[in-house]
N, C-alpha and C positions, 0 to 999 in steps of 0.2 A: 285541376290535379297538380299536386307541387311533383317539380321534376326531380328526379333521383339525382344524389349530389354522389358526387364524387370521393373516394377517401384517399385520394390522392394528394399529397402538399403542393403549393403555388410549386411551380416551376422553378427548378433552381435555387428549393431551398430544403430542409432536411428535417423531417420526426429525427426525435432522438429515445429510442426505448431505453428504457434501463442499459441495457448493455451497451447500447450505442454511447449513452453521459458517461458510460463508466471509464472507455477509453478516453474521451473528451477531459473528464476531470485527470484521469492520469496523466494527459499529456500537459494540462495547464497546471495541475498541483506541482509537477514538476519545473516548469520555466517558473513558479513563483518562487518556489525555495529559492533557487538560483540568482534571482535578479534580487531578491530579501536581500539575500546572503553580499549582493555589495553595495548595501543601504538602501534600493529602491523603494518608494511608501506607494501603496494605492492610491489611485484617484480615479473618478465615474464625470463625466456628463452625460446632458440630455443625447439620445439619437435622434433627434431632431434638432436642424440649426438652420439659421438662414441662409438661404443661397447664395446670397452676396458673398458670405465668405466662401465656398469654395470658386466661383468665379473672378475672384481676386489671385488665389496661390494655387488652385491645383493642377491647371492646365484645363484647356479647352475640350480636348478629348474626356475629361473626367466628366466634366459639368455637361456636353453637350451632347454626350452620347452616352453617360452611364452611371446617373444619377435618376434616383428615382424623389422628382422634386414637382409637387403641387401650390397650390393657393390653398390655405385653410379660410376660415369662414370668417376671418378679419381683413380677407385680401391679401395677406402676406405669403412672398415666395418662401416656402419650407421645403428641405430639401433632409430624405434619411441620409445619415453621414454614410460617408464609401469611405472615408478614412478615418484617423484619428488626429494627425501633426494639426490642421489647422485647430482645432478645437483644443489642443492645448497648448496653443500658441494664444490662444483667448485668455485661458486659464491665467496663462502666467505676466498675459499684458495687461489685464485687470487689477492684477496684487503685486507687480512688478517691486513696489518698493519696501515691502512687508516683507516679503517673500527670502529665504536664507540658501546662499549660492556658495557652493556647487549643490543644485536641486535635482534632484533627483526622484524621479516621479515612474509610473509603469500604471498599465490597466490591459485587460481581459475585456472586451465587448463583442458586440456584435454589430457588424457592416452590410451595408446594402451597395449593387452594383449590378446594373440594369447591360449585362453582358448575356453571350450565348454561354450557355451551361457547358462543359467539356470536364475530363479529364483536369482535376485542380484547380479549376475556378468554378465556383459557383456564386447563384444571384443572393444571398445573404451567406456571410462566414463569421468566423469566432479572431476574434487576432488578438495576440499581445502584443504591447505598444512600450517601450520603454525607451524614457530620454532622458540627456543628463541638460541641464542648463549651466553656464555660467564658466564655461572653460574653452578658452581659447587655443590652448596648445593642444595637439595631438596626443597626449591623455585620456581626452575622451573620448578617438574611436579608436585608440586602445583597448580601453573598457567595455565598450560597447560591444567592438568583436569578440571580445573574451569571453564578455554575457552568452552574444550566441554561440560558441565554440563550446562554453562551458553547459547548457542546453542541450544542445544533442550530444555529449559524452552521457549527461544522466539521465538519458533517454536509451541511450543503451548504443550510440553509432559506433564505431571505429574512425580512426583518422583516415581510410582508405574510402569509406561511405561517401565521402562530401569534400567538396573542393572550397576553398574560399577566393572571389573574386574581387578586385579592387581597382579602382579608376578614381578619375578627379572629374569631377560634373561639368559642362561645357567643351572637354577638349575636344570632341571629338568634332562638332560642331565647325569650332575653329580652326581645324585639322582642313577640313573637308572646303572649307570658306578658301582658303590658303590653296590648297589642291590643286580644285578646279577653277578656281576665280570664280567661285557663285558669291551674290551680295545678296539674293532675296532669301530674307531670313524663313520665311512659308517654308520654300523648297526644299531648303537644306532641314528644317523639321520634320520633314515629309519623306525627306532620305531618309534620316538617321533613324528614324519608326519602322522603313522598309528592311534599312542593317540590321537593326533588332532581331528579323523575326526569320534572318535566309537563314538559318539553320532549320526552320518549322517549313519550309516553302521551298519548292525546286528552282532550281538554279535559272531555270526558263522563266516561272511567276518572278521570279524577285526583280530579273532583268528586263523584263517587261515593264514592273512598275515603276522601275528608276528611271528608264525613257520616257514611258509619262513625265515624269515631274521634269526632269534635268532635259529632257530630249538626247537625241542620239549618239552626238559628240562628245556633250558631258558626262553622261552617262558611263560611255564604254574607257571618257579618260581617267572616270570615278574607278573602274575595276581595273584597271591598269594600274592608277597608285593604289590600290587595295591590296594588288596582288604582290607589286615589288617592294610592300612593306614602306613605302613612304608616308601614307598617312601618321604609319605607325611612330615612325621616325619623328615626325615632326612632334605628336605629341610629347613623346619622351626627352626630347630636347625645348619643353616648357618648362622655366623654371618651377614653377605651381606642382609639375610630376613631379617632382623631386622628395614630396610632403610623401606620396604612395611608396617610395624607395625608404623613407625615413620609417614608416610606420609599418612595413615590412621586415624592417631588421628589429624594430622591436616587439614585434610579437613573436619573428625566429628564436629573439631570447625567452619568450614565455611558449618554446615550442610547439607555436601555429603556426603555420605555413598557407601562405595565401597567395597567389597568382597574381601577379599584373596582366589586366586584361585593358589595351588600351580601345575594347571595341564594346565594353560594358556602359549602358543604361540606363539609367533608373529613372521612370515612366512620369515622375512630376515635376515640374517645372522649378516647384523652390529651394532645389540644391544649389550650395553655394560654393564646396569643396570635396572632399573624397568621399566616395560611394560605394558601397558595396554588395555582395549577394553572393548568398551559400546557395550551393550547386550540387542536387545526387548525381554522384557519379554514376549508378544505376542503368546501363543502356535500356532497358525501357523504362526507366522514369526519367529521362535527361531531361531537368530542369529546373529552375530557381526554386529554393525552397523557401528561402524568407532573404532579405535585404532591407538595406539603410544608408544612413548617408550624414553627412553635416548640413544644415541648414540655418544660418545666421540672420537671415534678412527678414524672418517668416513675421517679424511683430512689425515689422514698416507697416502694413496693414492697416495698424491699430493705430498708429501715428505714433509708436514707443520707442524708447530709444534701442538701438542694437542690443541683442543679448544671443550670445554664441551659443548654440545647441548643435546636438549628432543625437539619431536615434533610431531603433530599428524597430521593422513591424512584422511578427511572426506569424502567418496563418494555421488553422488547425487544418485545413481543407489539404497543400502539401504536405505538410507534415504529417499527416494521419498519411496518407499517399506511401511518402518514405517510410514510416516503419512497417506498415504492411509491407512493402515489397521483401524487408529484410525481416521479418516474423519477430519485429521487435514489441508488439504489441502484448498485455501478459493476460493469460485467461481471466474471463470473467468471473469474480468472488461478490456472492451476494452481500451488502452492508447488514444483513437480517442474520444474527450468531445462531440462534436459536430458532425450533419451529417445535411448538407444543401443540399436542397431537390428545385429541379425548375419543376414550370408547364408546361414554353413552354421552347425550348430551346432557342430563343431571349433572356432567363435571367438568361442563363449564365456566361456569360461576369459581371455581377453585381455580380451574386455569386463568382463570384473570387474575387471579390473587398471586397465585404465584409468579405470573408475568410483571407485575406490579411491584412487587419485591423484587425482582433480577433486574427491571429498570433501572431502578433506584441505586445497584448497585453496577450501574451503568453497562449493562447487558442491554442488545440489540432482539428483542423477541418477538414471534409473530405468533398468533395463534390458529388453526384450523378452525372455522365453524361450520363446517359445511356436513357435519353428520353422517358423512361419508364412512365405507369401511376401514379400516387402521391403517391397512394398507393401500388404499389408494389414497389417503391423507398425507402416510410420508413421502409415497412417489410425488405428490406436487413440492415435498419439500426437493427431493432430489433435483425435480426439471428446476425450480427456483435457484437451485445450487446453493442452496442453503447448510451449511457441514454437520450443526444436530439436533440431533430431536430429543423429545420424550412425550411419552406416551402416557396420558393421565386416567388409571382409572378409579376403583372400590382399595386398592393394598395400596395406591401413591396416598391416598386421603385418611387413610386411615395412620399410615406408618411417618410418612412427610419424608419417606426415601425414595428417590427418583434415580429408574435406568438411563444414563445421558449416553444414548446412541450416535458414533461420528459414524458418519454414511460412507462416507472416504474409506474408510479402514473397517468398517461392523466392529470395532470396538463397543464394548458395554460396558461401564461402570453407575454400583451402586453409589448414588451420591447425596448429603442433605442439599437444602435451598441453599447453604450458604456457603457450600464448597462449588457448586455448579461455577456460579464466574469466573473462580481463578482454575479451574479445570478447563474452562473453555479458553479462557483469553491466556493464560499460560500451561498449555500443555504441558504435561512431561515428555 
């Protein structure tokens, strides 16, 4: 006897009903306009790539514990991508000298990442990916931030919703090396993972696991410069901050407002300079909503020569998160304009004809066959949220004028076939 299956999805990943794709596509039809709107073009690879490359650039915590990577039936390590930078960092070492710079490239996919399910992360998500190649100057996380800035405004946030944070990738590192006098670079990796997350962790867990690594002296001399602001200090007086001071004043001029944060993060290894992440100010959402960074170094890899890039990766999974909390999300409207609705079933064959005609004049039409009563016909157009109907019987077939019922309002108007479209799609 075959055992009863389940209709529940893998763990950690998501059905999407109708209504569910509907916000999805709103939230991604919007980040495209947007990143369009300052030349970005499309691009796809496989979600499938070899493992070599993410155990080359994306850190050891990626590949070693949150990748979900097999042997297929050639032998070969394949690994579902958890990101997007290294694979187009492929792209662009491939066709490197073809290729026309300042490049500008973006993609919508979907990521695998063998994590516990929570609150904003899940084991497969949706992200946009968008990078600029081929500029060196601070121009382009200029743009970059503006992209995501300019993102959640037509998403619907306020400047008060979201904070922007900004660092330079290794200082803190070096900060910390400096501090304490720790040389073993493990350790101080293994702090700065634990600094990450004491805002998620009590003040007890965090200090516990900084004695692990550091033991007990270095440990409590770590929260001593933490506390009297010296680590802070040293950062700030790297010449290198001075790039976050510079590209803070000009995005003040394109009034964004972004935080020096000299205790920010960002979780892969191939940053080369400033980094950054948008933040809901939300006290029950407190937390990153998407980030980025510059990464210059990503095609050594390939054995290609340098080519400068900054680029950010936007989830749907916080994203979707934040506009729920602030009810930025907008009711679901069926893509179906029209629901044609028959009395007897002898007119059906006319409702396809008619459906067939309002296509063509690029009307969205669905028809009922289900021989049901009239009225429980157009209640399923209602639950579909479908706005109107008509109802086909003996005087539509005869006359070829049609009652175009909105459900929204009980509006009725008598209409022919060839007035229905622009009565539906432009209202009066």
């Amino acid at each position: 006897m075959n055992k009863k299956q389940s209709a529940e999805p893998y763990k950690g990943t998501r059905d999407f009903y109708p209504e569910d794709l509907a916000v999805q596509n709103f939230i991604f039809d919007k980040t495209k306009q947007v990143v369009e709107s300052f030349g970005y073009e499309e691009y796809n690879t496989s979600v499938l790539e070899p493992t070599e490359l993410y155990k080359a650039k994306s850190g050891e915590e990626i590949i070693n514990e949150q990748t979900y990577s097999f042997k297929d039936r050639g032998d070969r390590d394949v690994t579902l991508r958890p990101e997007m930078t290294p694979s187009i960092a492929r792209l662009v070492a491939k066709k490197r000298r073809e290729l026309a710079y300042p490049l500008r490239w973006y993609s919508i996919q979907n990521f695998f990442r063998y994590e516990r399910p929570q609150k904003g992360r899940l084991r497969e998500f949706w992200q946009l990916n968008s990078d600029i190649f081929g500029v060196e100057g601070i121009e382009a996380e200029v743009e970059t931030i503006t992209i995501g800035y300019e993102i959640m405004k037509s998403l619907g946030a306020k400047d008060e919703d979201f904070i922007i944070k900004i660092n330079y990738a290794g200082m803190l590192a070096k900060a910390i090396c400096e501090a304490i006098n720790e040389t073993d670079k493990d350790k101080i990796n293994k702090t700065i993972k634990v600094l990450d997350k004491v805002k998620k962790i009590s003040k007890e867990e965090s200090n516990e696991q900084l004695e692990n690594i550091l033991g007990p002296e270095k440990s409590q001399l770590l929260r001593e410069k933490t506390d009297s602001e010296e680590i802070t200090k040293i950062i700030k007086g790297n010449p290198d901050f001075q790039k976050c001071i510079e590209l803070s004043e000009k995005l003040k001029k394109r009034n964004i407002q972004v935080e020096l944060d000299t205790f920010l993060i960002r979780g892969f290894d191939y940053y080369t300079g400033i980094v950054f992440e948008f933040f809901d100010t939300d006290p029950d959402n407190n937390r990153a909503i998407f980030g980025g960074g510059r990464y210059d170094n990503l095609l050594d890899i390939f054995g290609s020569e340098k080519i400068p890039a900054v680029g950010l990766g936007m989830g749907d999974v916080t994203l979707r998160n934040f506009l729920e909390t602030r009810n930025l999300i907008p009711e679901y409207k069926s893509t179906t304009e029209l629901y044609l609705c028959t009395l007897e079933p002898q007119y059906i064959d006319y409702a396809n004809q008619l459906a067939t005609t309002l296509r063509k004049a690029n009307l969205n039409v669905s028809i009922n066959y289900s021989n049901k009563k009239i009225g429980d016909q157009i209640s399923v157009a209602n639950k579909k949220k479908i706005p109107y109907v008509i109802c086909i019987g003996e005087n539509e077939v005869q006359t070829n004028q049609f009652k175009l019922k909105n459900l929204a309002t009980g509006k009725e108007q008598e209409l022919t076939a060839e007035k229905i479209t622009k009565e539906i799609q432009s209202p009066n």
